[in-house]
N, C-alpha and C positions, 0 to 999 in steps of 0.2 A: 580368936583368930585375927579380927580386925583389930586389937593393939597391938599386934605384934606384927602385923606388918606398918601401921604407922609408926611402930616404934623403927624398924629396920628400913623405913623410909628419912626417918629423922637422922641416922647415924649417918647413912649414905648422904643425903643432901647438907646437912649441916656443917662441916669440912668446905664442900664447896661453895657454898655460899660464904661463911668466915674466912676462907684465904684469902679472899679478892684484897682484905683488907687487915692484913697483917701489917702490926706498927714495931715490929723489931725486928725488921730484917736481917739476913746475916752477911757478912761480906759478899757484897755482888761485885767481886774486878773483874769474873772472866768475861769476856766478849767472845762468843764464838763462831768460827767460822763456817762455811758450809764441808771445809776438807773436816776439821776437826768432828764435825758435826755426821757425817758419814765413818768413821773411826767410831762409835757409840755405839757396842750390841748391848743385845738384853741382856741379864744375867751378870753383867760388870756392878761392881760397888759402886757407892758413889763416890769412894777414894778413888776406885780406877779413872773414875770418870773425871775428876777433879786434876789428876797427872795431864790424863791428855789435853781438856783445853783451859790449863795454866791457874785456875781459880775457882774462889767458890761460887755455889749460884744463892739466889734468894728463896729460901723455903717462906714457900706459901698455905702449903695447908699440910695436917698429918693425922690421921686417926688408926686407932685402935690400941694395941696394948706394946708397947716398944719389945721389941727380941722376939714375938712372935710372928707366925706367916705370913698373920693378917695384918699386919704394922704397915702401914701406906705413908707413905709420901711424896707429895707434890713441889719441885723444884720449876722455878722460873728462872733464864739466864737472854742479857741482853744479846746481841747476834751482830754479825757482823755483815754488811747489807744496806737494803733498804731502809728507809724511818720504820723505824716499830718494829724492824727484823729484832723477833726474840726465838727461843728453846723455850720446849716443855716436858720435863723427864719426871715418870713417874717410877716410884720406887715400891714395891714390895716384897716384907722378908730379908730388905737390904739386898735386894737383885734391882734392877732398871728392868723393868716390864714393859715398858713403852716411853717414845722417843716423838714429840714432833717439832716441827718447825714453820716458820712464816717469812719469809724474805730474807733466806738468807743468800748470800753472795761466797 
């Protein structure tokens, strides 16, 4: 029992700790605004997502098995705003599951 929660401890923390420091990022030109930023439900692609604020974002971190439910993904996008105004969209299943934000304008 207790491998198998360190083990299901590991799968879950391991992603987040590896994204912080992802060295291939993918094209990061969108900047996004607070309108565009409000335009973002759950359950959109991230193609949908990608239409509305003009470009791609930096995937940061991804676990599990690609095409399945459990398939996560963690996108970072710079923001349009404050110093350090960024987006954080997460993805599962290839739905946006959650959306946040820090300064934006």
């Amino acid at each position: 029992m207790k491998r198998w929660i360190l083990l299901l401890l590991a799968v879950l923390l391991i992603p987040a700790f590896t994204g912080c420091s992802n060295t291939s990022p993918t094209n990061s030109e969108a900047k996004i605004s607070k309108a565009e930023f409000d335009k973002l439900q759950n359950g959109m692609t991230y193609e949908q997502v990608v239409e509305i604020i003009g470009g791609e974002c930096t995937l940061e971190s991804e676990s599990g098995d690609k095409g399945t439910e459990l398939y996560t993904v963690m996108y970072g996008c710079d923001g349009e705003g404050d110093l350090g105004a960024n987006v954080q969209l997460m993805f599962q299943g290839g739905k946006m599951e959650s959306k946040t934000q820090l300064g934006l304008k």
